[in-house]
C-alpha positions, 0 to 999 in steps of 0.5 A: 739287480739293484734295490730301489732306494727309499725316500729320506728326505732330510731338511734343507739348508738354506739361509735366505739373502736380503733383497739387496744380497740377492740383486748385486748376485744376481747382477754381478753374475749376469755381467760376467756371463756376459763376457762369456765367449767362444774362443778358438785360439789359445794360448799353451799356458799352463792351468791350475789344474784346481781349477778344472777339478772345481769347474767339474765338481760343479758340474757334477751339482747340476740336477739330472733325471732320477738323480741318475748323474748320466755323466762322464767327464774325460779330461785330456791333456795328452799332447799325442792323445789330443793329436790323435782326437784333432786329427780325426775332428779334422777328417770328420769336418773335412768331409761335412764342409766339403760333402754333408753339410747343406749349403743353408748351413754353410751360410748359416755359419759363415759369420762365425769363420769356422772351417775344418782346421781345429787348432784349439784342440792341440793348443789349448792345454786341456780338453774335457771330453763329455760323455753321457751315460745312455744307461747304466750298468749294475755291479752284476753287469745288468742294464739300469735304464737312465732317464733325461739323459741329454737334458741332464748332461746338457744342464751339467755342461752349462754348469760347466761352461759357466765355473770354467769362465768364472775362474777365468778361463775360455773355452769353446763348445765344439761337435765334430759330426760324427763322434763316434772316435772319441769313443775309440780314442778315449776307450769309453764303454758301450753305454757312453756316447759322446756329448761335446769336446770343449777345449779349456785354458788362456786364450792367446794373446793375439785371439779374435772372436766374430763380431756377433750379438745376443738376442735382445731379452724381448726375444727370448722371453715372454711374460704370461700373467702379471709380475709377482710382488715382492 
């Protein structure tokens, strides 16, 4: 059994930036973000693999119940494994398109102009597989219960997507329904379940995204009480 740690709190680093430091970060991140999109074609070209190992570092920062960590990043670059992982996202996507999926959410998805034919996933040259841990394990082969685990991976793999982008790279969050092969395909413990499958690299040089928007800020917040001064 494991020994609850104490609390040791050590003091916090950190410099405070000047008005002006903060809003050109604050500003400067938010148009980057902004040019944030999910891309289904890719190019083959090689990726600097520094940059994969910086993007889940940072993931790693991301805050999560209890400081558990519930996470496991599995990186593929594999062609036969990402064959293997294509060919069973495709049969699963097959059958919701044709047989699951509601015709609500056929129409729900239609100005996207997906269907089952998963291409990124053999032509992008990585794939980082997420995975979160539904409980530990012990050194002795105990259970530890783990808390806010889809919360907490779901926070990491913003983090994710965001170092990704920042190095330049296009990625494309994708959930094939059921996922119970990446588990197989991927050899993972019990304890882990399959979060998203996110191909990573350059897009193509020929890719095309949908013509869609964002919700205007007015949409999605709301302000209760008045502004703090600064």
């Amino acid at each position: 059994m494991s020994v609850t740690a104490r609390f040791c709190p050590l003091p916090l680093r950190y410099t405070r930036p000047t008005r002006e430091e903060a809003l050109a970060a604050s500003s400067g991140f938010l148009e980057l973000m902004q040019e944030r999109r999910s891309v289904r074609h890719f190019s083959s070209e090689a990726v600097e693999w520094e940059l994969i190992e910086n993007a889940i570092r940072t993931a790693g920062t991301a805050p999560s119940g209890a400081h558990q960590q519930p996470w496991t990043f599995v990186v593929v670059s594999d062609p036969a494994v990402k064959a293997q992982i294509r060919a069973a996202a495709e049969a699963e996507e097959e059958r919701l398109y044709k047989e699951r999926a509601s015709q609500e959410y056929l129409e729900a998805i239609e100005p996207i102009g997906t269907d089952w034919i998963k291409p990124h996933i053999t032509d992008a040259p990585y794939v980082i597989v997420v995975f979160e841990q539904a409980y530990g394990i012990e050194p002795d082969g105990s259970k530890r219960k783990h808390y806010y685990v889809r919360e907490s991976v779901g926070i990491a793999t913003g983090f994710l997507l965001a170092s990704l982008h920042a190095a330049g790279l296009a990625t494309l969050t994708h959930s094939p329904s059921p996922m119970g092969f990446l588990s197989r395909i991927l050899e993972r413990p019990a304890n882990e379940r399959p979060f998203i499958l996110i191909p990573v690299g350059y897009p193509a040089d020929d890719a095309e995204v949908p013509d869609l928007e964002r919700k205007p800020l007015d949409e999605i917040m709301l302000e209760e009480g008045p502004r703090a001064a600064p």
